[in-house]
C-alpha atoms as an extended CHARMM CRD file, in Angstrom:
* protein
*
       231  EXT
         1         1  UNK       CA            -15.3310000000       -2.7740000000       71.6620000000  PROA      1               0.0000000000
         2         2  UNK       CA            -13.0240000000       -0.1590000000       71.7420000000  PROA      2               0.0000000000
         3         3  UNK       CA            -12.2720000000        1.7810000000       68.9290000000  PROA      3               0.0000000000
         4         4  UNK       CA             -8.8440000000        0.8500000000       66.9530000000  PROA      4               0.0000000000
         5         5  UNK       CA             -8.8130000000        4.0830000000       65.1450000000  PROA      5               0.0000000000
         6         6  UNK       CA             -9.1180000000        5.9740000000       68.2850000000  PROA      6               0.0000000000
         7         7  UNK       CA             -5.7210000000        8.1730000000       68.2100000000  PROA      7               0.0000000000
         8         8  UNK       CA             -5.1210000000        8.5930000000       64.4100000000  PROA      8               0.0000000000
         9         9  UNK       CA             -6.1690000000       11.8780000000       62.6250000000  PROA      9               0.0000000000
        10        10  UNK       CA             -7.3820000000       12.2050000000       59.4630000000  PROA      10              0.0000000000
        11        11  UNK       CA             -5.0170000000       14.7320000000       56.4930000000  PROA      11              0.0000000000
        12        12  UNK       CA             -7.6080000000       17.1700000000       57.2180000000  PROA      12              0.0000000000
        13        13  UNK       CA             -7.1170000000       17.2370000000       61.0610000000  PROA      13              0.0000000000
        14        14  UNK       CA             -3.3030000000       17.1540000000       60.1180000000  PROA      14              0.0000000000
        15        15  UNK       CA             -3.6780000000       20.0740000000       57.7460000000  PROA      15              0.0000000000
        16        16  UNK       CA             -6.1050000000       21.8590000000       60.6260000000  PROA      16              0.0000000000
        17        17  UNK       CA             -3.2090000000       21.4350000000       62.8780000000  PROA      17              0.0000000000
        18        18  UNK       CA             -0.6280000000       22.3490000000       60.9490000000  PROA      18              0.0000000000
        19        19  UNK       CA             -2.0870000000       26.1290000000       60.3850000000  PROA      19              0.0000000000
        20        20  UNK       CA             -0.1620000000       28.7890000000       61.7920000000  PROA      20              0.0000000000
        21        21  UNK       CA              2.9440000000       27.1880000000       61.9240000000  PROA      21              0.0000000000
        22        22  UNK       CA              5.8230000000       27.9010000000       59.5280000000  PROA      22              0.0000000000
        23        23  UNK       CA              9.4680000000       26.9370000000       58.9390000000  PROA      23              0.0000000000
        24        24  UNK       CA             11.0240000000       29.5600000000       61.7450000000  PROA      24              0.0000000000
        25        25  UNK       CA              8.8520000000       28.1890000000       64.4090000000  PROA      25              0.0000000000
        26        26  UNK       CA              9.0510000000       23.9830000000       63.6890000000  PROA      26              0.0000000000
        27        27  UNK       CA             13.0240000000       24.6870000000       63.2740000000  PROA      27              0.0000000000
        28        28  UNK       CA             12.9180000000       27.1030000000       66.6540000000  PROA      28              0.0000000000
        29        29  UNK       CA             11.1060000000       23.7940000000       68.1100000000  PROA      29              0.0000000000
        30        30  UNK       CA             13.7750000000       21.7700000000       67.1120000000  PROA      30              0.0000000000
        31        31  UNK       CA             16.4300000000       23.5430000000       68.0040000000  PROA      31              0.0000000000
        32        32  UNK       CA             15.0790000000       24.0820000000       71.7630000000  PROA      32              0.0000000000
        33        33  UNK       CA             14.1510000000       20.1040000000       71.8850000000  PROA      33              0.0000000000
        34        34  UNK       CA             17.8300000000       19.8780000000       71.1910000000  PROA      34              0.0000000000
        35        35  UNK       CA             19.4340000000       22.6120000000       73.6140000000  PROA      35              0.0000000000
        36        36  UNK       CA             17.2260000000       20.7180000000       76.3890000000  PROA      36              0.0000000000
        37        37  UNK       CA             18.9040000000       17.4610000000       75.1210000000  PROA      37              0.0000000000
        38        38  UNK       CA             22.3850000000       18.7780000000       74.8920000000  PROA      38              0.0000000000
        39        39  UNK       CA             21.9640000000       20.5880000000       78.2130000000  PROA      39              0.0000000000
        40        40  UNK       CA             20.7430000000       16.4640000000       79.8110000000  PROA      40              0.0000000000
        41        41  UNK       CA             24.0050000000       15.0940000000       78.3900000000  PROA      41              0.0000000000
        42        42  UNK       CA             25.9750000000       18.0590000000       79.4120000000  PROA      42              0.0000000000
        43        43  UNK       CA             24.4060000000       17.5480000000       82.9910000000  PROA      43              0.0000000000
        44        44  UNK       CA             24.7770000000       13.9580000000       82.5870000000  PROA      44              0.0000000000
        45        45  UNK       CA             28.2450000000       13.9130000000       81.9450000000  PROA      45              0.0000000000
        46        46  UNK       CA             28.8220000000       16.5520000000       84.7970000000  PROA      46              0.0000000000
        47        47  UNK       CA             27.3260000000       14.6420000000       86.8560000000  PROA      47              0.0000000000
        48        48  UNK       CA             29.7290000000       11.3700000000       85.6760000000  PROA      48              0.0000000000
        49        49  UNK       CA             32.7350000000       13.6970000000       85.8370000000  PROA      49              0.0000000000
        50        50  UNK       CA             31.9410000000       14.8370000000       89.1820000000  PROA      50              0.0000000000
        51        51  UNK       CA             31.3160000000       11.2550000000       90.4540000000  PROA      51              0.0000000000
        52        52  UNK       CA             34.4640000000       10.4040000000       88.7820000000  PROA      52              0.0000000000
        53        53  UNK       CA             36.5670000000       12.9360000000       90.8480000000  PROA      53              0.0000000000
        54        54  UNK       CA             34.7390000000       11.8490000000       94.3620000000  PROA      54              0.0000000000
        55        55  UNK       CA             35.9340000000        8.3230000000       93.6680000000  PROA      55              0.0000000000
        56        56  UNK       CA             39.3610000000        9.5320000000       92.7260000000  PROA      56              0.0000000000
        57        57  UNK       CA             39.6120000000       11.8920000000       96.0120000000  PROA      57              0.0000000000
        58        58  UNK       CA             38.1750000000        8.7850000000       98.0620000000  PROA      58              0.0000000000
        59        59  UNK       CA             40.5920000000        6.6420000000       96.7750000000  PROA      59              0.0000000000
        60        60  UNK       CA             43.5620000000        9.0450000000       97.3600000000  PROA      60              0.0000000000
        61        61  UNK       CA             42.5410000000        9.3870000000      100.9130000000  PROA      61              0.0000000000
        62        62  UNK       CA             42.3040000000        5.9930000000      101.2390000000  PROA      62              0.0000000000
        63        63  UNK       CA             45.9760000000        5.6380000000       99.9400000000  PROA      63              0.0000000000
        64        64  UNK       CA             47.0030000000        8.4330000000      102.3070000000  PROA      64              0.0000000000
        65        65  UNK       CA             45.6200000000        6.7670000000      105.4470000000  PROA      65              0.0000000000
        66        66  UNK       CA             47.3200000000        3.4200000000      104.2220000000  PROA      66              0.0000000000
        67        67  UNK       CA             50.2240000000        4.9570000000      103.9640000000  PROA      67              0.0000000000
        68        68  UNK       CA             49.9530000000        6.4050000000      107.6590000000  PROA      68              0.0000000000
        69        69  UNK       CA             48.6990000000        3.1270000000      108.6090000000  PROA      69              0.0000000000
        70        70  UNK       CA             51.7760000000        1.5020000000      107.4130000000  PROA      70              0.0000000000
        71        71  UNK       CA             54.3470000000        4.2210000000      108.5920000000  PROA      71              0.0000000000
        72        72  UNK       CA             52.0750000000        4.0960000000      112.1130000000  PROA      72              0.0000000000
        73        73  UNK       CA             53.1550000000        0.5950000000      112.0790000000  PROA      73              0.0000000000
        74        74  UNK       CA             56.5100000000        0.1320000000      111.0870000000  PROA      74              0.0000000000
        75        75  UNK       CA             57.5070000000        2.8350000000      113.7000000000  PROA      75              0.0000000000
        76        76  UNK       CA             55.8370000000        0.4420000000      115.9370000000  PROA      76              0.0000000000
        77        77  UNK       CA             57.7460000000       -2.1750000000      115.0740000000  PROA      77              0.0000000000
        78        78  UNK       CA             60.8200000000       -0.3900000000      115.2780000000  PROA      78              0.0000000000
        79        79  UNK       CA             59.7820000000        0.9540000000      118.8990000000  PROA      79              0.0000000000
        80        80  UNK       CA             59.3480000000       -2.7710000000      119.5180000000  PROA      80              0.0000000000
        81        81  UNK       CA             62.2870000000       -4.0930000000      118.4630000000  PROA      81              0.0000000000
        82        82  UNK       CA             64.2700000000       -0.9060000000      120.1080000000  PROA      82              0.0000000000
        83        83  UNK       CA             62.6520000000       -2.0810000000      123.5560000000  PROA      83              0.0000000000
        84        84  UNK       CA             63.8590000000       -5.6200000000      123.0820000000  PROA      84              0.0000000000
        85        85  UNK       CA             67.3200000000       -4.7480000000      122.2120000000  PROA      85              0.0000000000
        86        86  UNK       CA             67.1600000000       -2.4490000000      125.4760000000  PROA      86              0.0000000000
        87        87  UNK       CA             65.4040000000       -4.9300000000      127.5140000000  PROA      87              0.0000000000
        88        88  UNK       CA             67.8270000000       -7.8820000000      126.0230000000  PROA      88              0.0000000000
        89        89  UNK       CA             70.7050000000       -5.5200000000      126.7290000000  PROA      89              0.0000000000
        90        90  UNK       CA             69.7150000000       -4.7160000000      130.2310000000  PROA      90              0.0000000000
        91        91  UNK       CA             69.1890000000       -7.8590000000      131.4430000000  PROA      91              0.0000000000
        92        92  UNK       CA             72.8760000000       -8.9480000000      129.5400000000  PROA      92              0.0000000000
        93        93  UNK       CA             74.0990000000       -6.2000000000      131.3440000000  PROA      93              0.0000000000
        94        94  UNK       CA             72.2980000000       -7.2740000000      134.5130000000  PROA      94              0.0000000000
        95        95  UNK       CA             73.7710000000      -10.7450000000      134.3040000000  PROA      95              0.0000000000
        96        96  UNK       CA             77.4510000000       -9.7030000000      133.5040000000  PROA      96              0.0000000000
        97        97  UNK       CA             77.0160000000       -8.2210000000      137.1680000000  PROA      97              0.0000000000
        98        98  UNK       CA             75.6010000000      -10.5720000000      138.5740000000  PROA      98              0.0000000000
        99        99  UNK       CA             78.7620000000      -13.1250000000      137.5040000000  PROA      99              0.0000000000
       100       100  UNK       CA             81.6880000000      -10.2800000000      138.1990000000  PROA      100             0.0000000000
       101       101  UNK       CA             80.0140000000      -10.5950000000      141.8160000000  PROA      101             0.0000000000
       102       102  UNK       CA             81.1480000000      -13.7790000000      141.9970000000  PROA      102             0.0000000000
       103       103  UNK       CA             84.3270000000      -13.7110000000      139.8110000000  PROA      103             0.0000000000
       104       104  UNK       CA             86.8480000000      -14.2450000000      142.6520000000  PROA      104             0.0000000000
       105       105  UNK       CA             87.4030000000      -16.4490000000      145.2210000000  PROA      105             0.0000000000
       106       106  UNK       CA             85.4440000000      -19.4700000000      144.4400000000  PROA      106             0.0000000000
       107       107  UNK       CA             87.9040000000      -21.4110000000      144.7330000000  PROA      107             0.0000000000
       108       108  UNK       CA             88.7650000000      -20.2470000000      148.2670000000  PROA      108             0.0000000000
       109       109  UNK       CA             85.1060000000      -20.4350000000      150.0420000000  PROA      109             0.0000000000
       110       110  UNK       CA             85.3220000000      -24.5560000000      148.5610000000  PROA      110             0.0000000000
       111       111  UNK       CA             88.9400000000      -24.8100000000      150.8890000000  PROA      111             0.0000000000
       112       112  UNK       CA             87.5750000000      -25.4040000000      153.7990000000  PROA      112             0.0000000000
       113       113  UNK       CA             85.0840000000      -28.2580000000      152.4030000000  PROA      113             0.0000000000
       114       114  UNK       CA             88.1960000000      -30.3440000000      151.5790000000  PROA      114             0.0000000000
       115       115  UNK       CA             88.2660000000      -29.1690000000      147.8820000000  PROA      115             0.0000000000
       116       116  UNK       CA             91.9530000000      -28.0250000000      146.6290000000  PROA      116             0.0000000000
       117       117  UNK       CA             90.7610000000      -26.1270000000      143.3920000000  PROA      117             0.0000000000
       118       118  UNK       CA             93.6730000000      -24.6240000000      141.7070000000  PROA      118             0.0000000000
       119       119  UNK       CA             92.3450000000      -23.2750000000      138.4870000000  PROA      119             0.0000000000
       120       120  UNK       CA             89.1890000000      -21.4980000000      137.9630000000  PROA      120             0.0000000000
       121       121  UNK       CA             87.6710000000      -20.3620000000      134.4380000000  PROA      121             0.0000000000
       122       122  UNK       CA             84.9880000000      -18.1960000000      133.7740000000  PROA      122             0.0000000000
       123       123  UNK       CA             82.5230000000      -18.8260000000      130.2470000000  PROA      123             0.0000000000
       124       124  UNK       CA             84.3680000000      -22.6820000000      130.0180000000  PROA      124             0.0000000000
       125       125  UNK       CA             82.9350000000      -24.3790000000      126.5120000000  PROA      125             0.0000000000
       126       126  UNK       CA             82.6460000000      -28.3100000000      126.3510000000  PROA      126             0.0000000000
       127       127  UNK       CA             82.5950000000      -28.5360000000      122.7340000000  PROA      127             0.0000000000
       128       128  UNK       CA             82.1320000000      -31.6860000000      120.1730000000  PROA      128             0.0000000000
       129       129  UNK       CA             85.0580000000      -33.1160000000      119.4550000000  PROA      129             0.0000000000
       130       130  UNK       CA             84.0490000000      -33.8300000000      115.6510000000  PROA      130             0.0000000000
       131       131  UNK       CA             81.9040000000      -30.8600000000      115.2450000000  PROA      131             0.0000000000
       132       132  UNK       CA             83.0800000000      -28.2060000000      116.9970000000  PROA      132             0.0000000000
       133       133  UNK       CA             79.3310000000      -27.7880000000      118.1260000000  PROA      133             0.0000000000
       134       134  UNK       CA             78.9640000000      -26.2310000000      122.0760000000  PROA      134             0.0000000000
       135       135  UNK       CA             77.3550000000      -28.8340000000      124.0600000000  PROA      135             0.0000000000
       136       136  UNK       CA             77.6660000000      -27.1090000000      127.3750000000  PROA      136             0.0000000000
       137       137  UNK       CA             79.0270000000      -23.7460000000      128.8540000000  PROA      137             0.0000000000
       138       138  UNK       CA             79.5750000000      -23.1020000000      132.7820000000  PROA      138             0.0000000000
       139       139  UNK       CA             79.6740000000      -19.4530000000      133.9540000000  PROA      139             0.0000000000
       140       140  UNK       CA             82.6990000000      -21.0150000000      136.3710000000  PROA      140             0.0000000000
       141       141  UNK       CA             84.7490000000      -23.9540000000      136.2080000000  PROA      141             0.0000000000
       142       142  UNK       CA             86.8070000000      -24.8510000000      138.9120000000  PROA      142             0.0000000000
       143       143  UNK       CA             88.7650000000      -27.8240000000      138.9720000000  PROA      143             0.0000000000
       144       144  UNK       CA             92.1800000000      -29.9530000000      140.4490000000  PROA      144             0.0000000000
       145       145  UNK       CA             93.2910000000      -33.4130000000      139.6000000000  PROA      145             0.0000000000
       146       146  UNK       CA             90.8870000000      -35.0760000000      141.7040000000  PROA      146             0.0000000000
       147       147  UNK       CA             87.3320000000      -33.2440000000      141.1280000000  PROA      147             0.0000000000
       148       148  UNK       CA             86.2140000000      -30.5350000000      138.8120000000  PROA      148             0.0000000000
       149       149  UNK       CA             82.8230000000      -27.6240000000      140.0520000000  PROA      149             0.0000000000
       150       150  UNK       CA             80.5270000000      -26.4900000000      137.1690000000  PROA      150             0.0000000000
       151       151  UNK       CA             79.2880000000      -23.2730000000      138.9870000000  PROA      151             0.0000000000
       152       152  UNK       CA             75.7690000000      -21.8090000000      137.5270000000  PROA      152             0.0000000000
       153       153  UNK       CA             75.4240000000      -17.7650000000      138.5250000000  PROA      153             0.0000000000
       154       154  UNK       CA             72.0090000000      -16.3010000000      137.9560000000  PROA      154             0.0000000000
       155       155  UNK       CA             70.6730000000      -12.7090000000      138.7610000000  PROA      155             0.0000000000
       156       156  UNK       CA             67.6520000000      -14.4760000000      140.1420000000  PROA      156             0.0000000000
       157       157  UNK       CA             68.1390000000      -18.1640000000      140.9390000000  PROA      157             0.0000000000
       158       158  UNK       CA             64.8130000000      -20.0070000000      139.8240000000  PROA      158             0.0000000000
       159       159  UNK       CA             63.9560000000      -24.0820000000      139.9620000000  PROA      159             0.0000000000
       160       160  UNK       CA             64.1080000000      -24.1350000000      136.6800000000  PROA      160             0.0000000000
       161       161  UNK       CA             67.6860000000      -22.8330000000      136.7180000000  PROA      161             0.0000000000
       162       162  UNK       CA             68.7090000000      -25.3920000000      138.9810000000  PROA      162             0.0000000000
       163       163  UNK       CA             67.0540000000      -28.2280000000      136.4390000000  PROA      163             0.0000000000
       164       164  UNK       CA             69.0210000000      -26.9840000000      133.7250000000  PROA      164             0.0000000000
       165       165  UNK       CA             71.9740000000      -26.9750000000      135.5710000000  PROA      165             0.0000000000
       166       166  UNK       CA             71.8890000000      -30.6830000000      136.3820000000  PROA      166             0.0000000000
       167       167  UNK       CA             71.4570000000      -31.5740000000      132.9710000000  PROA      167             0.0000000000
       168       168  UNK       CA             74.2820000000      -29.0760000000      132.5380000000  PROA      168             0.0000000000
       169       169  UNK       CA             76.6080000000      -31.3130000000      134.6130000000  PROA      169             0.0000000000
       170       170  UNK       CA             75.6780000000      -34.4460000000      133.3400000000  PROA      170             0.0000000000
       171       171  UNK       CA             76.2500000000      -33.2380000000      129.7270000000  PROA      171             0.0000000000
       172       172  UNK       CA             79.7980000000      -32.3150000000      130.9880000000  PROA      172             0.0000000000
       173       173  UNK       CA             79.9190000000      -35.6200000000      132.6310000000  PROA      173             0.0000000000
       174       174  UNK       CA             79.6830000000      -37.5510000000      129.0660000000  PROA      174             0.0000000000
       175       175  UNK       CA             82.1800000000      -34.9150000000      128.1790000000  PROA      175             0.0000000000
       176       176  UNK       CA             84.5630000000      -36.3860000000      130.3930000000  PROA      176             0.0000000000
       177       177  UNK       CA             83.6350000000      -40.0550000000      129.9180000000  PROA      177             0.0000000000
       178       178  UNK       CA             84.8070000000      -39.3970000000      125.8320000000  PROA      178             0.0000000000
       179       179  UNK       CA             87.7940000000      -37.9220000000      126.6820000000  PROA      179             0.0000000000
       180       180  UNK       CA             88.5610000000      -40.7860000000      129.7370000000  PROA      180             0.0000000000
       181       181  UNK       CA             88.6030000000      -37.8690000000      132.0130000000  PROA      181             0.0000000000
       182       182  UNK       CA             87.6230000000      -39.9020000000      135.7830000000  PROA      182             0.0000000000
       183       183  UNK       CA             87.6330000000      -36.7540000000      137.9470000000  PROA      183             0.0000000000
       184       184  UNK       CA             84.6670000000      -36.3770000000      139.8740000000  PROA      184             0.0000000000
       185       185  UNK       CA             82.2520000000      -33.7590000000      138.9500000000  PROA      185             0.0000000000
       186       186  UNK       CA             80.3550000000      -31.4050000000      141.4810000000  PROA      186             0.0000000000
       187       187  UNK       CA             77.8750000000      -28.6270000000      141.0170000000  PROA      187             0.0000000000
       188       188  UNK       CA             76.6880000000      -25.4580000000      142.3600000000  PROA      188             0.0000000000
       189       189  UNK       CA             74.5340000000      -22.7010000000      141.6220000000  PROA      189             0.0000000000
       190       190  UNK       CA             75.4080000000      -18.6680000000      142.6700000000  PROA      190             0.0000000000
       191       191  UNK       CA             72.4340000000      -16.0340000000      142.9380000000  PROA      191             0.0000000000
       192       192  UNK       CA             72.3860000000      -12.2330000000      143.6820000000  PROA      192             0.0000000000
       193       193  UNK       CA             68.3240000000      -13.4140000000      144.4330000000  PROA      193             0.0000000000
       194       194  UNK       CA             67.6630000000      -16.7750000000      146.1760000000  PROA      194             0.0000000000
       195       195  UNK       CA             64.2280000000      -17.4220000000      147.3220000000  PROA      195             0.0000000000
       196       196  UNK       CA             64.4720000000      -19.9160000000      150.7510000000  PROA      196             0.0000000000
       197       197  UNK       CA             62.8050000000      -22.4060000000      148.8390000000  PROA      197             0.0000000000
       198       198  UNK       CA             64.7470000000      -22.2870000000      145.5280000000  PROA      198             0.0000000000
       199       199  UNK       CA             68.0510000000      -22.7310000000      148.0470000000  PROA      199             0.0000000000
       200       200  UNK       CA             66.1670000000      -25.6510000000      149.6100000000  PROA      200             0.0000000000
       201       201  UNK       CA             65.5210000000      -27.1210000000      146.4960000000  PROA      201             0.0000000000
       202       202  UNK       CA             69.0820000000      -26.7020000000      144.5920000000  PROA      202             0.0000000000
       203       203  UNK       CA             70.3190000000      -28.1260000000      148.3970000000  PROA      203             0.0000000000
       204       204  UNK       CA             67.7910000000      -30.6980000000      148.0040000000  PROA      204             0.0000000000
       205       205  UNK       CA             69.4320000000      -32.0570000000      144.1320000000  PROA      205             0.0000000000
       206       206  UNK       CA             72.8550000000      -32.2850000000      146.2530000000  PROA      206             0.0000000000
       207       207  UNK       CA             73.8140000000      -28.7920000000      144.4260000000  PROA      207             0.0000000000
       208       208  UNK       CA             76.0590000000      -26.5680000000      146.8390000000  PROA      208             0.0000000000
       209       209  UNK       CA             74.4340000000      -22.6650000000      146.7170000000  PROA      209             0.0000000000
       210       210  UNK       CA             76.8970000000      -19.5450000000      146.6460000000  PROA      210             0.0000000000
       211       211  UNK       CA             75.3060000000      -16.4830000000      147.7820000000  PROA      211             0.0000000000
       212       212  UNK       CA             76.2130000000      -12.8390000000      148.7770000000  PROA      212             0.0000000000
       213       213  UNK       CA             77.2900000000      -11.7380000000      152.6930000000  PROA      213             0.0000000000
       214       214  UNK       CA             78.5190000000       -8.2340000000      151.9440000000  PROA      214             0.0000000000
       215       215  UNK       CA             81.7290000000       -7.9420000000      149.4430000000  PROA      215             0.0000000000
       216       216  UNK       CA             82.0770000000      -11.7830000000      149.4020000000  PROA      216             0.0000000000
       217       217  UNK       CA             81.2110000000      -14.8350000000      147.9420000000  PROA      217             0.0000000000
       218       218  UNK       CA             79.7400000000      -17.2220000000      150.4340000000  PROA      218             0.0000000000
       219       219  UNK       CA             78.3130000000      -20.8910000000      150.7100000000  PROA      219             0.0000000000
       220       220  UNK       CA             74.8560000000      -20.8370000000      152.0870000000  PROA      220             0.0000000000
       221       221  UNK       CA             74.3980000000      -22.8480000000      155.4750000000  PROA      221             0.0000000000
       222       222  UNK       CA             73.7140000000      -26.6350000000      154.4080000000  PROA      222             0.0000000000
       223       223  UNK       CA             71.0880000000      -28.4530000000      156.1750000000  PROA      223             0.0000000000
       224       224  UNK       CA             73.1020000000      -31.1330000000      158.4700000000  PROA      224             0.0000000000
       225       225  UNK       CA             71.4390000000      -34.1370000000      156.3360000000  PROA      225             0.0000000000
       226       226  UNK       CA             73.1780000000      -32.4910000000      152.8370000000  PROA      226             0.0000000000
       227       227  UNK       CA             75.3190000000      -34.5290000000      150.7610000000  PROA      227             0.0000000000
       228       228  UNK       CA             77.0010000000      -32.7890000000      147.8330000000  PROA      228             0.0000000000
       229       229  UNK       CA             75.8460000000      -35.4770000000      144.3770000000  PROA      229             0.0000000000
       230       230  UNK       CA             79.1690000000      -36.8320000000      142.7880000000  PROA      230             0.0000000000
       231       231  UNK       CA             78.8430000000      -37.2400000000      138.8450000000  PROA      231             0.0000000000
């Protein structure tokens, strides 16, 4: 069984112990066991301190590159949006030639196709009568008292373009209707580009196709079997 006074010593061991010591040395003890504690806090405490500033100087570099980030990005955007506006003003640019090329003389290549235009417009609005709302713009209108041309002009003629130009003319058409205005309607579609198969196909929907031949406007060659649609 082990011993349960194993550890304790008796007055006399104490007082054994105790020899030799005196005031100067238990107080120079004392003092020492507390310089070694002050110096742990004091390293402690340096050691929180300096922890303290590397998550302060982590943080502000972490604010710094957000802030690049952010800068980085918003000159981005503004490159972006620079590019559009370029891009969008190019291609406005691009398609205000594209219709001066074809700003004259429409009226005169239809002559000889039995058509007696005698006013052309360019940019003509069909507007809602009770809303003012545009429900339809032709690049060209041409018209007489007997039959009126909604012309289309694209840079690059496309299908597509020729779609939306049918549904074009048959907006304009129930234009007409509300206002009792019987003249026929007629369409055509101008290109400085024309594909042979986008030509076929606007030929094909009974749509006459204007194209370049030098300085002038011109009426591509019709396919004998072509019949121009009536609206």
């Amino acid at each position: 069984m082990e011993d349960i006074n194993a550890g304790i010593i008796t007055a006399e061991q104490a007082a054994e112990a105790a020899k030799g010591l005196t005031f100067e040395i238990v107080w120079a003890a004392l003092m020492e066991d507390r310089r070694q504690m002050q110096e742990s806090q004091k390293r402690i405490e340096e050691s929180r301190l300096e922890s303290q500033k590397r998550m302060q100087e982590s943080k502000k570099r972490m604010e710094k590159s957000e802030k690049r980030l952010q800068k980085r990005m918003e000159e981005t955007q503004k490159a972006i949006k620079e590019l559009s506006n370029n891009i969008g003003g190019v291609n406005n640019a691009l398609g205000r030639f594209t219709e001066s090329l074809f700003s004259t003389g429409l009226d005169e290549i239809f002559t000889e196709l039995g058509y007696t235009f005698s006013k052309q417009g360019p940019h003509v609005k069909f507007k809602d009568r009770a809303t003012g709302k545009i429900l339809a713009e032709a690049d060209y209108f041409l018209e007489d008292g007997e039959y009126a041309m909604a012309v289309e002009v694209k840079t690059e003629l496309k299908e597509g373009d020729v779609n939306d130009h049918m549904d074009r003319i048959a907006v304009i058409r129930a234009y007409f209707d509300e206002r009792n205005d019987r003249r026929t309607l007629v369409g055509a579609v101008a290109g400085g580009i024309i594909h042979e198969n986008v030509l076929k196909y606007a030929q094909k929907q009974g749509l006459y196709v204007i194209t370049k031949r030098g300085d002038s406007a011109v009426i591509a060659d019709m396919p004998e079997d072509f019949k121009a649609r009536k609206w």
